[in-house]
C-alpha positions in Angstrom: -24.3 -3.0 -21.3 -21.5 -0.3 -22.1 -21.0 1.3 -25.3 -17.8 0.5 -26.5 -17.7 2.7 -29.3 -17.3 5.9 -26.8 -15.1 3.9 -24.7 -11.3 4.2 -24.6 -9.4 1.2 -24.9 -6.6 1.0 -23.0 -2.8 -0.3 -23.4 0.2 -1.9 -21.6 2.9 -0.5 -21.3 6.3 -2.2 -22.5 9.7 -1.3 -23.8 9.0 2.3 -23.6 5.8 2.8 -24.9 2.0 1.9 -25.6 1.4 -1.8 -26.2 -1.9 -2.6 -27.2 -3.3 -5.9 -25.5 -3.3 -9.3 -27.9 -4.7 -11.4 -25.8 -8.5 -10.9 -26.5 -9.5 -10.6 -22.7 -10.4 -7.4 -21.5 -12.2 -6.3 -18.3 -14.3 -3.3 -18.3 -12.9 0.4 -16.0 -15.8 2.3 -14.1 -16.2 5.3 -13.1 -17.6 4.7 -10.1 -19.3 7.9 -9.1 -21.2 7.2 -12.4 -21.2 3.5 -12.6 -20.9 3.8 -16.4 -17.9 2.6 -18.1 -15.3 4.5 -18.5 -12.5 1.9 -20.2 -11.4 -1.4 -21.3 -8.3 -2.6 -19.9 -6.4 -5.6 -22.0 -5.6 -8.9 -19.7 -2.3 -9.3 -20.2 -1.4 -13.7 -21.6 1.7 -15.2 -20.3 3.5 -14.7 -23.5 2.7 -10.6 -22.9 3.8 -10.7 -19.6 7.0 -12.5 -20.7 7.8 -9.8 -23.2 8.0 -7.6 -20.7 10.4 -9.3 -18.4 12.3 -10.1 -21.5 12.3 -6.0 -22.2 13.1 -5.2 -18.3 16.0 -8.0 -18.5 17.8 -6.7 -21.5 17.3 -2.9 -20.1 18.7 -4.4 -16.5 22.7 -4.1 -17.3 22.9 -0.4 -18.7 20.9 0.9 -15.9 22.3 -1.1 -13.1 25.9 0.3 -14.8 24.7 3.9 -14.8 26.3 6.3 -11.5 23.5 6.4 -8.9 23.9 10.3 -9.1 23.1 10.2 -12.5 19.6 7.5 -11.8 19.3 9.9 -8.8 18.6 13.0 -11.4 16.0 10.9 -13.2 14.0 10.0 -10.1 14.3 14.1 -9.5 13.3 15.1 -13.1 10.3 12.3 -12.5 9.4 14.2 -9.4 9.5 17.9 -10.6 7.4 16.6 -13.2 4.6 14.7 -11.5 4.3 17.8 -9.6 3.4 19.8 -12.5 1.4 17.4 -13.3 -0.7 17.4 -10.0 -4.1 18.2 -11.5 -4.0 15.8 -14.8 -3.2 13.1 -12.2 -6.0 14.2 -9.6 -8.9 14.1 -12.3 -7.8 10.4 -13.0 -7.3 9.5 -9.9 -10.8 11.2 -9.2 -12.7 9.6 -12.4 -11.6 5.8 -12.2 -11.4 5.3 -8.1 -14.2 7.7 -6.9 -12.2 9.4 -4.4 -13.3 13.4 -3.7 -10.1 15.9 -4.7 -8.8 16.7 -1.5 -8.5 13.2 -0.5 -6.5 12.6 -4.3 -3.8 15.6 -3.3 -3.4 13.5 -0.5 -2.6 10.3 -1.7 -0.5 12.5 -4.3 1.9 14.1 -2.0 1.7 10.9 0.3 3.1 9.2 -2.8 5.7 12.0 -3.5 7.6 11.5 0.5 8.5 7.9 -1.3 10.0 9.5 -4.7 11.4 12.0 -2.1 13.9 9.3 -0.4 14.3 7.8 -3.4 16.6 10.7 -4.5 18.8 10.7 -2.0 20.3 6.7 -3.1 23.5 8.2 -3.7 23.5 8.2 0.4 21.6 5.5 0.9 23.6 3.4 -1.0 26.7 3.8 0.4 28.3 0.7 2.0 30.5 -0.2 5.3 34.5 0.0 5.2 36.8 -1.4 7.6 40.5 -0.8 7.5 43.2 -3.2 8.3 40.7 -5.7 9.8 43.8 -7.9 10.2 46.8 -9.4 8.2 46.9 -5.7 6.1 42.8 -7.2 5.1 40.7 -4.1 4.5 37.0 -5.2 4.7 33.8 -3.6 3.2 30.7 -3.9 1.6 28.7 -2.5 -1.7 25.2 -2.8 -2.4 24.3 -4.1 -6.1 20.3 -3.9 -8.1 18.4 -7.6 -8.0 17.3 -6.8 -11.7 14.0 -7.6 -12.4 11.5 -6.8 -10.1 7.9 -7.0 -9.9 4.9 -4.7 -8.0 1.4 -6.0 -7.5 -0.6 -2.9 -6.5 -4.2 -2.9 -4.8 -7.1 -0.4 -6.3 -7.5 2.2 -3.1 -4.1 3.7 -3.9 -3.9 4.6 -7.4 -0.3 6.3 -7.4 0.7 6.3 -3.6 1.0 2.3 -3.2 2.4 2.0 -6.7 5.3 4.6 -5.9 6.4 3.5 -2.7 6.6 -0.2 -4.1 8.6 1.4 -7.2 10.7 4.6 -6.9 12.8 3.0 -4.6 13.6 0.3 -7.0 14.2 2.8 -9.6 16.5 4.3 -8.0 18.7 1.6 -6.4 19.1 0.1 -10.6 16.5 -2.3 -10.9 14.1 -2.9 -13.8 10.2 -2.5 -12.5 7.1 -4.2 -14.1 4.2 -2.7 -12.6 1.0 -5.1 -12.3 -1.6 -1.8 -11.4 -5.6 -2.9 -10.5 -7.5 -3.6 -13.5 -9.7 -1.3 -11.5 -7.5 1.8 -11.7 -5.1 1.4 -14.9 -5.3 4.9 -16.6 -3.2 6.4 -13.5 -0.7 3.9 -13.9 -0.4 4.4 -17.3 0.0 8.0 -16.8 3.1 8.3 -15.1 4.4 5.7 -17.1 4.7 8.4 -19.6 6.3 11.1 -17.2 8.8 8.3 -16.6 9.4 8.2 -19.9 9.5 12.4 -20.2 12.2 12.8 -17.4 14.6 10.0 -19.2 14.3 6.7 -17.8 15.3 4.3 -20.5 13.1 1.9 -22.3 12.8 -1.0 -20.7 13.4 -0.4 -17.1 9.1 0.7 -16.5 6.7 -1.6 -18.0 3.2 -1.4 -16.8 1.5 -5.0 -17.7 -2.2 -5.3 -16.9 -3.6 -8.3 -16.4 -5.1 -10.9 -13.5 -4.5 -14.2 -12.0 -2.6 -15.8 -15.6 -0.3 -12.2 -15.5 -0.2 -11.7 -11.5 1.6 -16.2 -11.6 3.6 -15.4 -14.5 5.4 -12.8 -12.4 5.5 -15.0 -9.6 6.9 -17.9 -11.4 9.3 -16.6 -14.1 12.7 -17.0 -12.9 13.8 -13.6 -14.2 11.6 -11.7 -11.5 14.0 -11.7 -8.9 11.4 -9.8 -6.3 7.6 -9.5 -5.7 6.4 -6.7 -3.7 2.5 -6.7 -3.1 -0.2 -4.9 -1.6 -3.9 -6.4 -1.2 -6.2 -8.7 1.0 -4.6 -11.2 3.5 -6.0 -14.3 1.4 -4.3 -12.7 -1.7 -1.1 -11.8 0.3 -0.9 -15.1 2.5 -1.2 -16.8 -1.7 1.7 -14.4 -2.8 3.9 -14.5 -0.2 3.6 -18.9 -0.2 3.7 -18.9 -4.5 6.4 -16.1 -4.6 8.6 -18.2 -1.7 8.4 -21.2 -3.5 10.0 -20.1 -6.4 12.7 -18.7 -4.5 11.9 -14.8 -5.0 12.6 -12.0 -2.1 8.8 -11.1 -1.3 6.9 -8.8 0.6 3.2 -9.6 1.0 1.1 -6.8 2.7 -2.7 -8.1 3.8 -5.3 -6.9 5.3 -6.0 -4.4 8.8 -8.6 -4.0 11.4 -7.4 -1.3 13.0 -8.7 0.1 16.4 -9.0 3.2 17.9 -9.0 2.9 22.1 -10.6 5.7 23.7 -9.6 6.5 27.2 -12.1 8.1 30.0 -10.1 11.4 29.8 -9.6 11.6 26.4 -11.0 14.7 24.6 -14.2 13.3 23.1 -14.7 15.9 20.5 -11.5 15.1 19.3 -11.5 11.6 19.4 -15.3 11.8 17.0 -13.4 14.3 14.7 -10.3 11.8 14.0 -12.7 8.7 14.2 -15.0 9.7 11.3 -12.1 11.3 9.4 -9.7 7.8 9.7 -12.8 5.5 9.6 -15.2 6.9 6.7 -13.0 8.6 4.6 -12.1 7.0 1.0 -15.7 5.6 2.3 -13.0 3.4 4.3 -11.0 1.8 1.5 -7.7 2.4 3.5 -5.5 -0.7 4.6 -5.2 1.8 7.8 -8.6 3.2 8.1 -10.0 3.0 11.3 -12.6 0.0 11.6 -13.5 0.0 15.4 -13.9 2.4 17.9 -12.7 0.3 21.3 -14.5 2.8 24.3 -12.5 1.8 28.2 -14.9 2.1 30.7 -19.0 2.6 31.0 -19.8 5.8 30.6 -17.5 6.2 27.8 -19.5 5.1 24.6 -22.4 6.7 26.6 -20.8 10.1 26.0 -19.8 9.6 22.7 -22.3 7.7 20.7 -24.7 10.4 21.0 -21.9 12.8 19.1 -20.9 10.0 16.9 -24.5 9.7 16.0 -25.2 13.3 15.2 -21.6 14.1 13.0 -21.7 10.7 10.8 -24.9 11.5 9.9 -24.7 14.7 8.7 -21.7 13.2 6.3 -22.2 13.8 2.8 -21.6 11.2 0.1 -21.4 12.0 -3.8 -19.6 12.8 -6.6 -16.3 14.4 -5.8 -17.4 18.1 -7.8 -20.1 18.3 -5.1 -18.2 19.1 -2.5 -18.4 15.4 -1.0 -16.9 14.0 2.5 -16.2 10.7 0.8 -17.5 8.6 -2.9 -18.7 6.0 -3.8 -17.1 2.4 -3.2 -15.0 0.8 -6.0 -17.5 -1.0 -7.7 -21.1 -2.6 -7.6 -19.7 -5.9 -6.6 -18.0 -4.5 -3.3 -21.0 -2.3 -2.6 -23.1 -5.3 -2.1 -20.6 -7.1 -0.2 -20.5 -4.5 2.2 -24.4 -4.2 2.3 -24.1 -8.8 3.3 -22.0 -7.5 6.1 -24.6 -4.8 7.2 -27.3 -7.4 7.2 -25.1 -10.0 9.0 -24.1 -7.3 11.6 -27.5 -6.9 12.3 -28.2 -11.0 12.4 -25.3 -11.2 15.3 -26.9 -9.3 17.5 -24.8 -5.8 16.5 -26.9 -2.7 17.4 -27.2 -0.2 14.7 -27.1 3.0 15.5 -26.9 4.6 11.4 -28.2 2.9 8.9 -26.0 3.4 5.6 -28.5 1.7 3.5 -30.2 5.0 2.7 -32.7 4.9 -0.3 -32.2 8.3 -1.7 -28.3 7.6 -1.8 -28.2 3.8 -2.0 -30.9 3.0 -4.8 -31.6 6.3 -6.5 -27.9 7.1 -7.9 -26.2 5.2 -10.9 -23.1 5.5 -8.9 -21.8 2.7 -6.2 -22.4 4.9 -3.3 -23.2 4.0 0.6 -23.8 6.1 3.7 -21.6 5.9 6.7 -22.9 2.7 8.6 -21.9 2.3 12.8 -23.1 -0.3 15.1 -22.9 -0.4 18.4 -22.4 -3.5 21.2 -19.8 -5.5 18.4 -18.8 -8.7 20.1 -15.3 -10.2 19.3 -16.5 -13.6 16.6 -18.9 -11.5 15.2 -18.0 -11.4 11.4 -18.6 -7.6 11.7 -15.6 -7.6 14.1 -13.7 -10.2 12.9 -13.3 -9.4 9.4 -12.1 -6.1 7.4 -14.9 -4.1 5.5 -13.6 -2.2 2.8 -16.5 0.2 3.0 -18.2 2.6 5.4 -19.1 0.3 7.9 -17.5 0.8 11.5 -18.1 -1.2 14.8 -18.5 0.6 18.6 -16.7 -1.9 21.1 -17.2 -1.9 24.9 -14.7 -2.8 27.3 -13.6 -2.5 30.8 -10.3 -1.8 31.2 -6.7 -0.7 29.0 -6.1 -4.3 29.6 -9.2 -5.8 27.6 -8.6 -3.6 25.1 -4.8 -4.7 24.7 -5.9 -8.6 25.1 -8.6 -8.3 22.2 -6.4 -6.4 19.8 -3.6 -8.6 19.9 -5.7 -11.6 20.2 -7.1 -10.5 16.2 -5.2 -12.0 13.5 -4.5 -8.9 12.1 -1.9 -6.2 13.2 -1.8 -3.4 10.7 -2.5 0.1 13.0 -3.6 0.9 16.1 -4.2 3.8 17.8 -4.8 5.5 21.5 -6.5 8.6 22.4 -5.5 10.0 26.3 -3.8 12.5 27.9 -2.1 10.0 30.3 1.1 8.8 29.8 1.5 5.7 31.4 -1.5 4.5 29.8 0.1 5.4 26.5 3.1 3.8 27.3 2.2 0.4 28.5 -0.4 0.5 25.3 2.8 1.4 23.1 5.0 -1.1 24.7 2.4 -4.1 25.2 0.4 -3.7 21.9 1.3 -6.7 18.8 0.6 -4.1 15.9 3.2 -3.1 13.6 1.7 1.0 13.5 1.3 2.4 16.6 -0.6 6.1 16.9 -0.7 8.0 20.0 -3.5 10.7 19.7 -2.9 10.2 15.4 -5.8 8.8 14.2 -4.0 7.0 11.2 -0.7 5.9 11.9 1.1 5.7 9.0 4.4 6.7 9.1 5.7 9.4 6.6 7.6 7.9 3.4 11.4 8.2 4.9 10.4 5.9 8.3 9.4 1.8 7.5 5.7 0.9 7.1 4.1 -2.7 7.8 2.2 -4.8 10.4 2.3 -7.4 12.1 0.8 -11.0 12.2 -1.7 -11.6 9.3 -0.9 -8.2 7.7 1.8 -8.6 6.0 4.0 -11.6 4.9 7.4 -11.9 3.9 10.5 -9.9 5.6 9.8 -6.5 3.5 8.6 -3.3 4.1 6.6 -0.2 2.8 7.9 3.3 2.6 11.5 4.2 4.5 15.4 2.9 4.4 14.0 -0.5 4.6 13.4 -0.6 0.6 17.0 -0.2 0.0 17.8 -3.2 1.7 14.9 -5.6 0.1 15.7 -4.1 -3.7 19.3 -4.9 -3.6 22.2 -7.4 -2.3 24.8 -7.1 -0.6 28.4 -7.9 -1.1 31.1 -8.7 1.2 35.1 -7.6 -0.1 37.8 -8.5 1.9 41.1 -7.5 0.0 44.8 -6.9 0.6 47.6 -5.8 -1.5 50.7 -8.0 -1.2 53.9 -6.5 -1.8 56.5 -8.5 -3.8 59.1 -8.9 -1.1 56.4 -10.4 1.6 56.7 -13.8 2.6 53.9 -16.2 2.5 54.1 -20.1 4.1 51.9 -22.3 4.1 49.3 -22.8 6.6 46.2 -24.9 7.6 45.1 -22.9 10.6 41.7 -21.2 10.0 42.2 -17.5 9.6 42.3 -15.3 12.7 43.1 -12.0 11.2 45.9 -11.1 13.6 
């Protein structure tokens, strides 16, 4: 039972400042390299969420009025100072997700590529112009802010996730209500406050925390003009159909099981080196970490689970001050979740070749930690196969040929990332070209894109026509407008006419 007399109690974040929670729900923050409890965040009730659309719809007209050179400087100032602010942000990035320090930078400066682009709106806005399309018409276009929008973010990306669903937004003149992970909230809440430090006005960042009662309010109010979501596929494919039928622009992004095929002539030191780095690190609570390693031919897994075997298990998991590989999972729940999966691995016939379900690290620590789990022989419809596990559990699949490999990849409901490792060309190419997967890596272990190209997947991972990251948030955060005009002089004759207009 936590002491709540040393334990902070945390706020919204509404109309430009700290809003204490009045609904009288709170869920509990853990550390959970600790598993004590670090924070209590307030459920947000309809009526708080409302106030906060309410706040972000009167803010809306000012902002959306402001020159995009002059938002532009604010997303700058916002940048120049979450860069200064680099360590605060670290140690809470650290304390309430678990993740080791060098894996935190990471996320941070993944997160910065997306405030990056967002600075350069004033080009990125910029609409089409045609001149004298016909009949003295000139014809062009203009991009104009929704207004309110909404971001549901996931736990495994404290800042990154949250500010490439946002700073576009920002920047383009919308008003942004944040709905961060009860699980992670004191991040969120952070950079609120450097929003408010580089000049943002009141109103246009609201952070509301909350679950299901905030997360339909958002979807349902007809002020929330967009919904942009990252998550599960069950939670996505619910977003995307709730979102839709309220008539809201949505982008839904779900779950991945993301494969790494392994060629004959690929470099197998290498390929072990990327695999445990993309599959166990963040103790695999990436959308894009690698889940299964797909070995072409016989003697391939031969070679390399022997290498696999020796490196995973000389991974160290702990605290992120000791020097750790990877944490703990996100909480005690999704630790034994992932232990199930281990245990029904092992009912379907799955070899295991590690263990994760170490005494000394799974039972003896306060914290929710697991060691690195593999199995070997994973047969597509086994559950370990079939579905994501967000935690260090990864699969060893045999197969025959490029061409099985292909088949059972785009056979899986999901299409997140994928990846090759070869030295052969063609076989790269027809993989690139024949693949169904929406991330595509060619000797990259994790294929997501940098924050100025378009990020999503295919199929079951994501929902909705939107995407992560790149140019593509311009176009999903604003509309578009069409202006045909011509200037008639006085003296110009106009008759009457009934033909449909040809613009000769």
């Amino acid at each position: 039972m936590a002491n709540y007399t040393t334990v902070k109690e945390l706020t919204h974040f509404i109309g430009g400042e700290q809003v204490p929670g009045t609904s009288g729900r709170f869920s509990d923050v853990y550390n959970p390299a600790s598993g004590e409890v670090i924070g209590r965040v307030p459920l947000a009730s309809v009526a708080e969420v409302q106030n906060a659309i309410q706040k972000a719809k009167e803010a809306f007209p000012a902002w959306r009025d402001l020159s995009v050179s002059k938002r532009a400087d604010i997303v700058l100032k916002f940048r120049n100072l979450l860069s200064a602010n680099t360590e605060k942000v670290v140690e809470l990035i650290c304390t309430e997700s678990g993740k080791t320090r060098e894996d935190a930078l990471g996320e941070i400066t993944r997160g910065l590529e997306s405030v990056d682009l967002a600075i350069g709106v004033p080009h990125l806005m910029k609409g089409e112009y045609s001149v004298n399309v016909g009949g003295g018409i000139n014809a062009y276009s203009a991009k104009y802010p929704l207004g309110v929008v909404a971001a549901i973010a996931p736990f495994n990306f404290p800042i990154m996730v949250p500010l490439a669903q946002t700073s576009m937004a920002v920047a383009v003149g919308n008003a942004v209500i944040l709905k961060a992970s009860e699980r992670v909230p004191m991040t969120a809440l952070y950079i609120s406050e450097l929003w408010k430090q580089a000049g943002l006005p009141d109103g246009i960042w609201s952070v509301v925390n909350g679950d299901k009662d905030a997360v339909n309010e958002l979807l349902q109010n007809p002020a929330v003009e967009a919904i942009s979501f990252v998550g599960s596929t069950p939670v996505a494919r619910y977003i995307y159909e709730t979102s839709a039928k309220h008539g809201k622009r949505v982008v839904a992004l779900g779950g991945g099981k993301n494969n790494m095929v392994v060629m004959p002539d690929a470099d197998l030191e290498q390929v072990v080196n990327a695999f445990i780095s993309a599959g166990y690190g963040a103790a695999s609570q990436r959308c894009m970490a690698i889940s299964t390693l797909m070995t072409v031919g016989s003697e391939t897994a031969e070679r390399l689970i022997p290498i696999l075997k020796e490196k995973i298990s000389a991974l160290k998991v702990g605290h992120f001050q000791d020097g750790a590989d990877f944490g703990p999972v996100i909480s005690l729940q999704a630790k034994q979740s992932i232990l199930n999966s281990i245990e029904k691995g092992e009912a379907e016939g799955a070899k295991l070749v590690i263990d994760g379900r170490n005494e000394e690290i799974t039972n003896n620590s306060k914290g929710f930690f697991l060691a690195p789990t593999l199995f070997d022989h994973v047969k597509p419809g086994m559950e370990i196969y079939e579905q994501e596990i967000f935690g260090p559990v990864r699969n060893v699949v045999r197969v025959e040929t490029l061409e099985e490999a292909i088949h059972l990849i785009n056979q899986h409901e999901l299409g997140n990332g994928v990846t090759i490792f070869t030295n052969d060309g063609l076989a790269a190419r027809k993989f690139t070209t024949e693949i169904d997967v929406g991330m595509v890596g060619v000797n990259v272990p994790i294929p997501i894109p940098v924050g100025y190209h378009n990020f999503a997947g295919f199929k079951d991972s994501r929902f909705g026509d939107g995407q992560m990251f790149g140019p593509d948030q311009v176009r999903f955060y604003t509309k578009s407008k069409m202006i045909s005009e011509r200037w008639i002089a006085p003296s110009e004759n106009n008759n009457l006419s009934f033909a449909f207009p040809s613009n000769k």
